[in-house]
Structures are given as C-alpha cells and as structure tokens.
N, C-alpha and C positions, 0 to 999 in steps of 0.2 A: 469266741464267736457265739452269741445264741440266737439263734434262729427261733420264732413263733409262727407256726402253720396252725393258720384254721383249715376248719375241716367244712366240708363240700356247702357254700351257700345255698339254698333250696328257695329260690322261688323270691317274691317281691321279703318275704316274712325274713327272708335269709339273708337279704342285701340289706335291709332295716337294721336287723339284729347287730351285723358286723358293722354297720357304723354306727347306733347307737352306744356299741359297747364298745368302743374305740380308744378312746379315753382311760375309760378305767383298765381295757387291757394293756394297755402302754406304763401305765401306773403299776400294773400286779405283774409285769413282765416284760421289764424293759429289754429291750430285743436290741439286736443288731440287720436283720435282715427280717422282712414278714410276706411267707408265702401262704396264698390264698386258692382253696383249690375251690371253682368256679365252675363246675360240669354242670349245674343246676340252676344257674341265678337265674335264667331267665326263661320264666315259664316251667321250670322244673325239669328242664332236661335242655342242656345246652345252654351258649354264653352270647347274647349278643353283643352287637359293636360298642352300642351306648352305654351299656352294663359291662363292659370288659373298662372305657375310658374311665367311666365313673368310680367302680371299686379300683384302677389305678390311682388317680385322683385321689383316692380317700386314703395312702398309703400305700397298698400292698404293691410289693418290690417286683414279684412275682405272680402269673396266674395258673392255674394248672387247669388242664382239662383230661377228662376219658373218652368212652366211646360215642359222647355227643360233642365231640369236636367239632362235624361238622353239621350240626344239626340245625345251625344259625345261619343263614346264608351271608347277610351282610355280614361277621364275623369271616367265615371261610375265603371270602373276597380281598379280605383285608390282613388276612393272617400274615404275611410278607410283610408289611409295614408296622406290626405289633411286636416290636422286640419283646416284650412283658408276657408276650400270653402264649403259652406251650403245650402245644399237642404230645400226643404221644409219639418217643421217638420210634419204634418199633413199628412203625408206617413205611407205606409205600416211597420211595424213595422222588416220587414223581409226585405225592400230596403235600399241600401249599405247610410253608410253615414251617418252625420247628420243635425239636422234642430237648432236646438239650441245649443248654446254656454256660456260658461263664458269666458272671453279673459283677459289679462293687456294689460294696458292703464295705462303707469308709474305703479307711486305706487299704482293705484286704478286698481277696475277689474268692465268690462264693461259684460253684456250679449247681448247677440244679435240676436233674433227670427225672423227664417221666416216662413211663411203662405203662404198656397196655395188658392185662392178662389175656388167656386162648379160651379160656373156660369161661361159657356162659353167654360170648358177645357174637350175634348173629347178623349185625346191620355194617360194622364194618370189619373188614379182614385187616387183622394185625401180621407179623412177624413172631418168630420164635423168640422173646424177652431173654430166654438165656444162653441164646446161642450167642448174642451181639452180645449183653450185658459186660463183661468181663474185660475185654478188650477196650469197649467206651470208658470204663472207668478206670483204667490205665494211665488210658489216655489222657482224660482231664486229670488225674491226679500227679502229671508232671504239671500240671500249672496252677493247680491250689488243692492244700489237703484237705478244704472244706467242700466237702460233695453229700447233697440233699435227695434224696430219689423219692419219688412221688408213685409208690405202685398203685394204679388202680385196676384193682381183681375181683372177681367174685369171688373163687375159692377161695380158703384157709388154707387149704394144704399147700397150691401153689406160693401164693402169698409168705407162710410158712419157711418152702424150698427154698426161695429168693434169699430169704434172710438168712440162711445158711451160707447160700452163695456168693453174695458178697458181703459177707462178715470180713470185714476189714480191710474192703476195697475203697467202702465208703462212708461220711459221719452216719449218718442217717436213713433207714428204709421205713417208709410211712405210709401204711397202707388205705388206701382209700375205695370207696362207690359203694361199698351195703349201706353206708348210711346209719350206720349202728355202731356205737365209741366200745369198743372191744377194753377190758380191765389187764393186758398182759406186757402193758410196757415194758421193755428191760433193756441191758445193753449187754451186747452176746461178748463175748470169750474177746475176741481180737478188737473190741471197742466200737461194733457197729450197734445203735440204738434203733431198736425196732417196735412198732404195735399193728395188729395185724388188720385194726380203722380208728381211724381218728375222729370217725362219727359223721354228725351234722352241724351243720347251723343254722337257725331258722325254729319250726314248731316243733319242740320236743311230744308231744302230745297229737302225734299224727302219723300218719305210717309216710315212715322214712321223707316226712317233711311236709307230704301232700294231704289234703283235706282228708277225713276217713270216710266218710259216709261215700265219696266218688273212688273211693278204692274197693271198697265193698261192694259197690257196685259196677265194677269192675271185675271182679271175682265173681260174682251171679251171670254177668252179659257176655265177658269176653271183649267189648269195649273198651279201647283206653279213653280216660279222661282227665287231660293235665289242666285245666281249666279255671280251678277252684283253688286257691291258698290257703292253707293252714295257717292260724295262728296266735294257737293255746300254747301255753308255756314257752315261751320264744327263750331260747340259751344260746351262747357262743360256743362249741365246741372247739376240738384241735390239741395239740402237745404245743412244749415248749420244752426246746432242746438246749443244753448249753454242752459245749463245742471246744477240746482244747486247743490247741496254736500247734499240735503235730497233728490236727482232722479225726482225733478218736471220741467218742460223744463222754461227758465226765455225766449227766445226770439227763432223766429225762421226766416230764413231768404232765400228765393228762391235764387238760384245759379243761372246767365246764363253768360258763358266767352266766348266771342267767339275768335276761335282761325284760324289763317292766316293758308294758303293751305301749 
C-alpha cells in the first residue's frame, strides 16, 4: 500500500499549488490512497464546504483537519454528510463529525486517525490523545493493518511521545500544523513511520503560508490579519509512505515539488 499525504494547504495559493501539481505528483509517486490535510485551505485557517468538495474532486481520498475544524461554519453544518473530511477524534463526543475512519483503497481498506495535540490550542478543548489512542487503534487494526494517523500538535516533545506510543500500533504517524517540513523522517524499531511535520503547501516564501508583511504586522499590533495570500515560491510539500501487506511502513520518503506561479 502507499499512501501520499500532502501536508497542510494554506490558503487560495495552497489549493492552486495542490492541483497544479497533481499530475506530476501522480507521475513521481504513484500512490494507492492520497490524504490531504486541509486545516488552512480556506482563508488560512479552516476548511470550507466548497473547498473541502473541490479538493475531493480533484482526488484527495481523505481530508484532515486540527483546531480549525470548526472555524468554517458551513463546513461544521455539514460535517455529518462529509464522509471524506475528518476532524479530530479526540473531541467532544457530542461535536458533529468524525475523527476516524476505515476508507477503500482498491481492494484493501485503509484507516485513517486524526489527533488533536493539548499543547498550545486555546479556542477548542480537545481530549487526552493518549489516553484513548491505544485502545482506537486496536481496534481498527482487527479490520486493516493499514492505519494512517494524522497528529496535529504544536509541541515536538508531544508529537515525539506519540511516536513512541504507538510504534507498532500503526503504519504511519504524521505530524502536522507548524507549517514547517521538519528533516527527521524514519521508521521506528517495531515499523511505525514517523516525521514530526510534513510541512506546507502553498508559499514557501511566507510565514507559515501567510503574506509576511501582515504577519509582521501582526507582531507590531497584536492584530490578526488572515486577509492577504502569499505567493512567492509556491511547492507541494508532504511524505510518501510505502506500506507493507502486514501494516509496517517498509520506506518513507519527504515530498517537496515546487510548482510555477
């Protein structure tokens, strides 16, 4: 099985880039499953409806979201009817949607978990990630040994702990939301493949996606301003996992395409 995960769309620049560069990634990494984490496509923080149908549309099997799940209203309305697009599971048990999946992938069936981290996210209350983790992926791993986990954290260390934790619960832990492609790919001891982000997609040439000049001044005012799109050096970031037929990752391989304005 190999899986290709792009890593966080950012903004109009970031839904451009991933399907301008569509093609050629199909060509340099022919996949069996492609999941797309989406916390940003629209407007730089959160997914809406039209941008979740669209990048389905355009491929991606999977969407993934963090702590701007609900930041789209018409998205949050409609998360019950979007088998494709995945909040975090480590939510309130009473918030719309889900966090885990089983999907097809041909004739095999893939799962796909995402996590909220505790460190850093003040607008929504998650769950304990490791208290539940262990048990969920027990679980799904009576019905396929291919299981994806999607962490989005601030910390390293956490992020870090996790991939200790389920080393060899599940193929793949992939961490995501700094927005920054971390160099530490590897696959740990019992065959779980981990990097602790998978980056951006969108302006490489921007902080963490977004225009610079409204980030800085941001930093002077105190002001947020999601307003403005980046889109100098536009790349496709993300890994590309390949996956053996007992669910242990055999290689894994950092993504960066960059793609023409």
């Amino acid at each position: 099985m190999k899986i290709l995960y792009i890593a966080e769309l950012v903004g109009k620049a970031g839904v451009f880039a991933f399907k301008k560069a569509l093609p050629e990634l199909k060509n340099r990494y022919p996949y069996d499953f492609l999941i797309v984490c989406a916390d940003g496509a629209t407007g730089g923080n959160g997914l809406g409806r039209t941008h979740a149908a669209y990048i389905h549309k355009l491929g991606a099997n999977v969407l993934t979201l963090g702590e701007c799940c609900f930041y789209k209203k018409d998205l949050t309305e409609n998360l019950e009817k979007l088998p494709f697009v995945l909040r975090p599971e480590n939510l309130s048990p009473e918030a719309p949607g889900n966090g885990a999946r089983i999907y097809k992938a041909g004739s095999e069936r893939i799962a796909v978990v995402v996590l909220l981290g505790q460190n850093g996210f003040y607008r929504l209350h998650s769950n304990n990630p490791f208290a539940m983790i262990q048990p969920l992926l027990e679980r799904l791993k009576k019905q396929t040994p291919y299981i994806i986990v999607d962490f989005h954290a601030q910390a390293t260390a956490e992020k870090k702990t996790l991939f200790f934790t389920t080393d060899g619960l599940c193929s793949a832990v992939i961490g995501s939301h700094t927005r920054v492609q971390t160099a530490d790919e590897s696959i740990m001891d019992n065959g779980t493949a981990v990097i602790t982000d998978a980056g951006r997609t969108g302006s490489f040439q921007s902080v963490g996606g977004c225009e610079i000049d409204s980030r800085i001044k941001e930093y002077l005012t105190g002001i947020p301003d999601w307003t403005k799109d980046a889109w100098d050096s536009m790349e496709v970031q993300g890994v590309y996992i390949d996956i053996d037929t007992n669910g242990k990752a055999k290689k894994i391989e950092r993504v960066r395409l960059p793609v023409e304005k």
